[in-house]
C-alpha positions in Angstrom: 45.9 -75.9 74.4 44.9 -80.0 74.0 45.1 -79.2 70.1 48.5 -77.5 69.6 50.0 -80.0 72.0 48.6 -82.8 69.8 50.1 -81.2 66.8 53.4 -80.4 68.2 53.4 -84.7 69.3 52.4 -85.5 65.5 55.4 -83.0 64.5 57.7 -84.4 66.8 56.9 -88.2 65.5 57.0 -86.9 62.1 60.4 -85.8 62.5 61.6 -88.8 64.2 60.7 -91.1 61.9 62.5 -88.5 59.2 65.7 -89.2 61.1 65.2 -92.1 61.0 64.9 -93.2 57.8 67.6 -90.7 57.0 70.1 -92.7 59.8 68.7 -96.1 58.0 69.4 -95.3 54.3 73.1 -93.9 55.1 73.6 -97.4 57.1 72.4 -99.1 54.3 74.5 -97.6 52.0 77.5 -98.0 54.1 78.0 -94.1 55.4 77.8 -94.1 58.6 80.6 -91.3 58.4 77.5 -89.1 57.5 75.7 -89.7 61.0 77.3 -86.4 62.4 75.8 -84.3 59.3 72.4 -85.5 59.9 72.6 -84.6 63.9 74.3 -81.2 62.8 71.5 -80.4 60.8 68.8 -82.1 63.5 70.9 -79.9 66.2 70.7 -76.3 63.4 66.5 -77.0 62.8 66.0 -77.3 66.5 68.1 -73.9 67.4 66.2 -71.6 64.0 63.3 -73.6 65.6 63.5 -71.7 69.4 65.2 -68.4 68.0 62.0 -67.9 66.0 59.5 -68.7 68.5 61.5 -66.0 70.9 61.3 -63.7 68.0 57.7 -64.3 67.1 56.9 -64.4 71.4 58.5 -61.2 71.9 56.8 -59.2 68.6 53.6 -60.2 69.5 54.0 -59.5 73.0 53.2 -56.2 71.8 50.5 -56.3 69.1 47.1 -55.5 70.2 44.0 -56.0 68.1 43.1 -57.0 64.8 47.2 -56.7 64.3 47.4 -59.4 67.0 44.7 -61.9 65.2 47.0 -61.4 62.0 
């Protein structure tokens, strides 16, 4: 469990700094009008993001096996 918790924190930091630099370059370049997009898109990855772990929870909730280690 202490090892996927440390990736999801280096994934999570890795995605921040993403937005980041995506919120500093359209600053820089004077489009602020843009900000919206990039949290649509941040708000679209984090929904795919929790409809597939439900879907991928709820499959193989009922795999048993060497299906299950796959």
């Amino acid at each position: 469990m202490p090892a996927s918790a440390l990736v999801t924190l280096r994934e999570g930091l890795e995605a921040v700094l993403l937005i980041g630099i995506l919120l500093s370059y359209l600053n820089k370049i004077g489009r602020v009008d843009q900000y919206a997009e990039v949290w649509k898109g941040v708000g679209a990855a984090i929904g795919v993001s929790v409809v597939l772990a439900v879907i991928l929870q709820l499959l193989g909730a009922g795999l048993e096996g060497q299906v299950e280690e796959l």
